[in-house]
DSSP file (Angstrom, degrees, kcal/mol; ACC not computed):
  #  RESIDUE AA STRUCTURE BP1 BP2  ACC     N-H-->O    O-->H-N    N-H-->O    O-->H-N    TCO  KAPPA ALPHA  PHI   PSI    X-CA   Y-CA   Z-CA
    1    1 A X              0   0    0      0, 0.0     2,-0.2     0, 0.0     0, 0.0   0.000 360.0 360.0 360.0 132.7  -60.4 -345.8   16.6
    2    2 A X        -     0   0    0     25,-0.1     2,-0.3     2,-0.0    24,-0.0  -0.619 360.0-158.7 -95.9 148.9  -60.5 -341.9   15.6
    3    3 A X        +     0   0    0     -2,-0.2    24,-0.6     0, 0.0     2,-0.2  -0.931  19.2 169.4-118.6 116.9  -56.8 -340.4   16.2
    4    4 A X  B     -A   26   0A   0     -2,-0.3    22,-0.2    22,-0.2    -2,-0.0  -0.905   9.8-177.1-146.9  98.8  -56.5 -337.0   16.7
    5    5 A X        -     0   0    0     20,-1.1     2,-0.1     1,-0.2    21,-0.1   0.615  33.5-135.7 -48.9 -50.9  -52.8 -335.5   17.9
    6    6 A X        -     0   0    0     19,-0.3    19,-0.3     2,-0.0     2,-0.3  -0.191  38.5 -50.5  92.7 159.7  -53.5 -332.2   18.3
    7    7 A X        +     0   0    0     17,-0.2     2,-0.3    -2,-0.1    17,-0.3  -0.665  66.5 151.7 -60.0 126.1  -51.1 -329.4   17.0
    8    8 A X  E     -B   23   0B   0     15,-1.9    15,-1.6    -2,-0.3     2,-0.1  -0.984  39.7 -89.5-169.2 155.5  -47.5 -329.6   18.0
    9    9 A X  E     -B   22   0B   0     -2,-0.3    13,-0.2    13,-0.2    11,-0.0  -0.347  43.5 -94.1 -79.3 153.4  -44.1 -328.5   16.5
   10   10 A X    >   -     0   0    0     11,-2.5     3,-2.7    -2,-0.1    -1,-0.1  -0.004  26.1-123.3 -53.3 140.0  -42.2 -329.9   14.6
   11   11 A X  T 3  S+     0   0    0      1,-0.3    -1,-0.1    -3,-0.1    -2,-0.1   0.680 112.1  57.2 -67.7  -0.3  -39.2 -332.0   15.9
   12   12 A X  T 3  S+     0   0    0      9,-0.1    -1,-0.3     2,-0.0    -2,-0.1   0.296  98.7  95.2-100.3   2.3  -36.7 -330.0   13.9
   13   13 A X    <   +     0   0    0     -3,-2.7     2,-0.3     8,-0.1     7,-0.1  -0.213  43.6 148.6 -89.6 155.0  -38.0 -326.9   15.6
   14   14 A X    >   -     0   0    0      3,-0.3     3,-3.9     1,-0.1    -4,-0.0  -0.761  54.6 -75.4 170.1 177.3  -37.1 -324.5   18.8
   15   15 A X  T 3  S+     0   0    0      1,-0.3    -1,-0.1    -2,-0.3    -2,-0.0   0.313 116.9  57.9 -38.0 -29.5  -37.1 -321.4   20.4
   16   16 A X  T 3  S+     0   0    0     -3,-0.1    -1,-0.3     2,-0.0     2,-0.2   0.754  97.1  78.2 -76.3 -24.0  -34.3 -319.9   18.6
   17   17 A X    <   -     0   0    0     -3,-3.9    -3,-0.3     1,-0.2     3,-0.0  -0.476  49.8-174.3 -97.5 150.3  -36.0 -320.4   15.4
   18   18 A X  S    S+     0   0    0     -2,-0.2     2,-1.6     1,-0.2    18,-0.2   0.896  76.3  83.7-103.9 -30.8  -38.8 -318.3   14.2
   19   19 A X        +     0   0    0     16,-0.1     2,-0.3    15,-0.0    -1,-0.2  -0.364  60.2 143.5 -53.1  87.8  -39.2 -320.9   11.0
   20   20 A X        -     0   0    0     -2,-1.6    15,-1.2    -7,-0.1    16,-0.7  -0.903  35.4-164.2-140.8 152.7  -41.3 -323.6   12.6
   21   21 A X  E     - C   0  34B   0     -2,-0.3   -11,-2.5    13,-0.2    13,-0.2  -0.997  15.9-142.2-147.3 130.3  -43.7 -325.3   10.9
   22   22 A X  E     -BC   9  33B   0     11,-3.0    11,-0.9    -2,-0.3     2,-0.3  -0.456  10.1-143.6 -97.2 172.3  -46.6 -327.5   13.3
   23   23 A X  E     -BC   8  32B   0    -15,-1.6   -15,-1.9     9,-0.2     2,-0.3  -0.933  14.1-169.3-140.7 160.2  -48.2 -330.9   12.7
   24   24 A X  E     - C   0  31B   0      7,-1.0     7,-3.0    -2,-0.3     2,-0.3  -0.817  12.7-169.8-158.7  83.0  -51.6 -332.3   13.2
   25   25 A X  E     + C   0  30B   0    -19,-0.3   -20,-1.1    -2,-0.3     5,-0.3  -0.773  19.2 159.0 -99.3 158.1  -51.6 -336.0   12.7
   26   26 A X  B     -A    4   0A   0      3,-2.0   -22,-0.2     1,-0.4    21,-0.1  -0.799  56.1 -83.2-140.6-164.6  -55.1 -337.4   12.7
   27   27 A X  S    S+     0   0    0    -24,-0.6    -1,-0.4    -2,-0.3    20,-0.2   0.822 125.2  30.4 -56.1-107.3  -57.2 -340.8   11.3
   28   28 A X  S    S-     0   0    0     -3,-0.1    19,-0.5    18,-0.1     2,-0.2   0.324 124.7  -7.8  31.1 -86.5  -57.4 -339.1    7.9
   29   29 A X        -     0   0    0     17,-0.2    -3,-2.0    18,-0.1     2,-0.6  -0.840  52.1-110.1-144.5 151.7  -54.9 -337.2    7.4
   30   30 A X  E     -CD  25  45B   0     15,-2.1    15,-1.2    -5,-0.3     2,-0.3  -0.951  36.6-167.0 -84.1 103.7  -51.4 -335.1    8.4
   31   31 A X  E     -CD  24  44B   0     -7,-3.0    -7,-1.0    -2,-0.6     2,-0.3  -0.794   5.4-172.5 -88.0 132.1  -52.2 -331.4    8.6
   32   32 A X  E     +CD  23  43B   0     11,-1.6    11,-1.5    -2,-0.3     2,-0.3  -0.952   8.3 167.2-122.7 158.2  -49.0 -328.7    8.7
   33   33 A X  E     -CD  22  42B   0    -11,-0.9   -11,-3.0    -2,-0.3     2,-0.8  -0.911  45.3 -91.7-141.2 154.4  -49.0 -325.1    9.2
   34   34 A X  E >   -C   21   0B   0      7,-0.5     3,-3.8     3,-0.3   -13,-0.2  -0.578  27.2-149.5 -95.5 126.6  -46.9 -322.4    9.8
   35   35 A X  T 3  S+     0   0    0    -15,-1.2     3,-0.4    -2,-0.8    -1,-0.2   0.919 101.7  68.8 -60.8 -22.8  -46.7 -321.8   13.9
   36   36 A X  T 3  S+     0   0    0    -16,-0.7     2,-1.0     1,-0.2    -1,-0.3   0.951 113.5  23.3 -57.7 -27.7  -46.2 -318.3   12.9
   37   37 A X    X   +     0   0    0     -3,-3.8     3,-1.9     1,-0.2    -3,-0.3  -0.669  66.7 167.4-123.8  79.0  -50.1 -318.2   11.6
   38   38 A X  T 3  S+     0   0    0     -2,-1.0    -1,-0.2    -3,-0.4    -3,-0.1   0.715  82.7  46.4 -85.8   2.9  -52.0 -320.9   13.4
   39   39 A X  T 3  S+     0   0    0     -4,-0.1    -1,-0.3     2,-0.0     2,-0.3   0.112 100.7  86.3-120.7  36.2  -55.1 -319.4   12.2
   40   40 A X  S <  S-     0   0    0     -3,-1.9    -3,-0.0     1,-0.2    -6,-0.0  -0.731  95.4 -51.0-108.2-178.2  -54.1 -319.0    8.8
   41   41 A X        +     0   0    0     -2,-0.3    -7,-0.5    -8,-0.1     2,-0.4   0.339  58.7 172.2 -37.8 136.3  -54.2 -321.3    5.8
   42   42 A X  E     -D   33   0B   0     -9,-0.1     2,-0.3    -3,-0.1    -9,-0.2  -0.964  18.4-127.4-151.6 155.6  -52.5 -325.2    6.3
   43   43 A X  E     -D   32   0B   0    -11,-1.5   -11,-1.6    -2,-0.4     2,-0.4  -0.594   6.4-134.3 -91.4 157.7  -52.5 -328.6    4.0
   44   44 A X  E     +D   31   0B   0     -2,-0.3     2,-0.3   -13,-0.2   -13,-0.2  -0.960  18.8 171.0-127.2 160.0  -53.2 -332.0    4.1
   45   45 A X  E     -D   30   0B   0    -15,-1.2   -15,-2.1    -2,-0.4     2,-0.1  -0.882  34.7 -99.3-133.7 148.6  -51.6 -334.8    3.1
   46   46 A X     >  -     0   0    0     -2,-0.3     4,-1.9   -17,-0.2   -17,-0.2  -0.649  32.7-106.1 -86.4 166.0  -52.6 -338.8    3.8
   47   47 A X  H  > S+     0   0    0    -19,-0.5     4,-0.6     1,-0.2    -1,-0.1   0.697 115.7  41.4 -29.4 -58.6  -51.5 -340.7    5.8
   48   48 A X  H >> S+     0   0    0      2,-0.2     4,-3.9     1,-0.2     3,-1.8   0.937 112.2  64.0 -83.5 -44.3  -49.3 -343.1    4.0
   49   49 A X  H 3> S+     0   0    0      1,-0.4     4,-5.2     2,-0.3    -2,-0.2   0.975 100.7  50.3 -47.1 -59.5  -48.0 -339.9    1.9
   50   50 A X  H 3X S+     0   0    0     -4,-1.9     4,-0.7     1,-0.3    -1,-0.4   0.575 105.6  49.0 -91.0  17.7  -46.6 -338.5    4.5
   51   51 A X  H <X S+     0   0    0     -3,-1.8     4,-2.4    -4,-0.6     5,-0.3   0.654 107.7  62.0 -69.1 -38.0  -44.8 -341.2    5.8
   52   52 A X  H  X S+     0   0    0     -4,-3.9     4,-2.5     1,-0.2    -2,-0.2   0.996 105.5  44.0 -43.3 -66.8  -43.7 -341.5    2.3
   53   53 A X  H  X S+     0   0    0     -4,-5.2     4,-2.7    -5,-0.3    -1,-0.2   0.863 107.0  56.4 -65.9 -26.3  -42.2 -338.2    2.6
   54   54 A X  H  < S+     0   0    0     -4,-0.7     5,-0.4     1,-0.1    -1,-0.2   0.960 112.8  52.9 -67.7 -48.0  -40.2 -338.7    6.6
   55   55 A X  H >X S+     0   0    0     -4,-2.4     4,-1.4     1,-0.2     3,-1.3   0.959 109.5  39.7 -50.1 -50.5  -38.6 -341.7    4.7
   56   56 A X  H >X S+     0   0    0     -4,-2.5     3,-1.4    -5,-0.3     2,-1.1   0.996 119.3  48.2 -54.3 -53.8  -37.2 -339.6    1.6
   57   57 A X  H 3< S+     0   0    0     -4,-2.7    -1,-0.3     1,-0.3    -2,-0.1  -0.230 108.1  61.4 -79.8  52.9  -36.2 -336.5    4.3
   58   58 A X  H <4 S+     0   0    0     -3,-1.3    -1,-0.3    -2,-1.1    -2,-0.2  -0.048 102.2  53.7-102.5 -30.0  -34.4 -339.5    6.5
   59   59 A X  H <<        0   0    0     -4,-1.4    -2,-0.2    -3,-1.4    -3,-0.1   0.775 360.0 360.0 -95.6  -5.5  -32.2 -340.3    3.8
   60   60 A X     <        0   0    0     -4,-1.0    -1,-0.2     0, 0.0    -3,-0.1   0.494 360.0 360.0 -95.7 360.0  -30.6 -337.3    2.9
């Protein structure tokens, strides 16, 4: 099954803040970018990686 999310901001995000950073989760991969420049530059990370990483930033 292909999974593909779409772009959408981050849950730490909002209106007030101009530092917002989007997410893109798909089969693949998790792509982020900065919502100021959706047509500039973004990374990817796998899957399992970035699960790695919400667990570490959940604990602190």
């Amino acid at each position: 099954m292909s999974v593909d999310t779409g772009w959408f901001k981050s849950g730490y995000s909002s209106s007030a803040t101009e530092g917002c950073v989007e997410v893109r989760i798909t089969s693949d991969s998790v792509l982020v970018r900065d919502s100021k420049h959706r047509l500039g530059p973004h990374f990817s990370v796998a899957n399992a990686s970035w699960r790695t990483f919400l667990t570490m930033a959940g604990n602190r």
